[in-house]
C-alpha positions in Angstrom: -25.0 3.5 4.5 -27.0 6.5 5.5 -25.1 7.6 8.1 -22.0 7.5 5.7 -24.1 9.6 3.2 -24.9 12.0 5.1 -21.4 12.0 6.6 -19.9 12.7 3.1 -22.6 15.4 2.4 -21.6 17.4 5.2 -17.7 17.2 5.6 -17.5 17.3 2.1 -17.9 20.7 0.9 -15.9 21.8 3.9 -13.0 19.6 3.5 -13.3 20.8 -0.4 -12.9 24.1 0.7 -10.1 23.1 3.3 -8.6 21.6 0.3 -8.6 24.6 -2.2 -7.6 27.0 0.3 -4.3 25.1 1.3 -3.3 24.4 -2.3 -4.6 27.8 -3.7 -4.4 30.0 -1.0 -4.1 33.0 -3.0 -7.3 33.0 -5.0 -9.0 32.2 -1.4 -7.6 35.9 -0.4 -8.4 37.5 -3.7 -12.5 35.9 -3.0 -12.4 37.3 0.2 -10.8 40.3 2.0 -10.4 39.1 5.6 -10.3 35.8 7.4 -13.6 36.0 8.5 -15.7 35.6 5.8 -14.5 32.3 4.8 -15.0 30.4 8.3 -18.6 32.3 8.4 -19.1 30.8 5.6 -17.6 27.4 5.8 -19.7 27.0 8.9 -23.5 28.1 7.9 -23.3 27.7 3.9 -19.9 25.5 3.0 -21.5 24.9 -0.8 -22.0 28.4 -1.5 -18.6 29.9 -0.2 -16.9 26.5 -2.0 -18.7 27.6 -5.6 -18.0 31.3 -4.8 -14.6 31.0 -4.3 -14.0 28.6 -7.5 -15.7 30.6 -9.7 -14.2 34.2 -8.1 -11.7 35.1 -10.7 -11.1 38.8 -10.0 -14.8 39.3 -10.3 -18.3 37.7 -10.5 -20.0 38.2 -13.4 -22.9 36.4 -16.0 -22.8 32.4 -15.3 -20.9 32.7 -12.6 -24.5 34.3 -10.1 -25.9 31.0 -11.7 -23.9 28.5 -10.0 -23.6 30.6 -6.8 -27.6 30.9 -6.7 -27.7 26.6 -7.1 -25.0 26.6 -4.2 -26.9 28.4 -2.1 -30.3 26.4 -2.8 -28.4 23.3 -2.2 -27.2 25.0 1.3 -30.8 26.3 2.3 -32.5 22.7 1.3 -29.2 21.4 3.3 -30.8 23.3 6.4 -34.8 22.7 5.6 -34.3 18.9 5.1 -32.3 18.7 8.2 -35.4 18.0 10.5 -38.1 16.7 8.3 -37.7 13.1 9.1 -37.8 13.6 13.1 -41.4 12.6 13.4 -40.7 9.5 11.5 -37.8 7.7 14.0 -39.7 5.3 16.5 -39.6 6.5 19.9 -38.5 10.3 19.6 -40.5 12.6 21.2 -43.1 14.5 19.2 -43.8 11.5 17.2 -47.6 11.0 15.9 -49.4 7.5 17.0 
């Protein structure tokens, strides 16, 4: 069940993004001005360039730095938690007695 979590958490924003850029492929190119950009993004910080690009409406403004700010903490605590739990797994190296 973890496994299947943790699955979902990371595909998901990037098939989201997949998603909203094949059925709205014009407000992806208004977001961004090359193609670069987006797969930069979709790679190192998929929540943040998914909320960014939904909430880019020919500009960012008031709310909008609001839910690009949570995106990008739920991207950076993404990365933190990543590793955490290593010492914890029986049998991998660096474990404490």
């Amino acid at each position: 069940m973890c496994c299947l979590i943790m699955t979902i958490a990371f595909f998901g924003p990037r098939l989201g993004f997949l998603f909203y850029w094949l059925t709205s492929p014009e407000r992806v190119s208004a977001a961004f001005n090359s193609l670069l950009w987006p797969v930069v993004g979709v790679i190192f910080v998929p929540w943040t360039t998914l909320v960014y690009t939904v909430v880019y409406r020919g500009g960012i403004t008031g709310i909008d730095w609001v839910w690009i700010a949570l995106a990008l903490v739920v991207d950076l605590v993404t990365w933190g938690g990543s590793g955490s739990r290593r010492r914890q797994v029986p049998g991998y190296p660096g474990r404490a007695p």
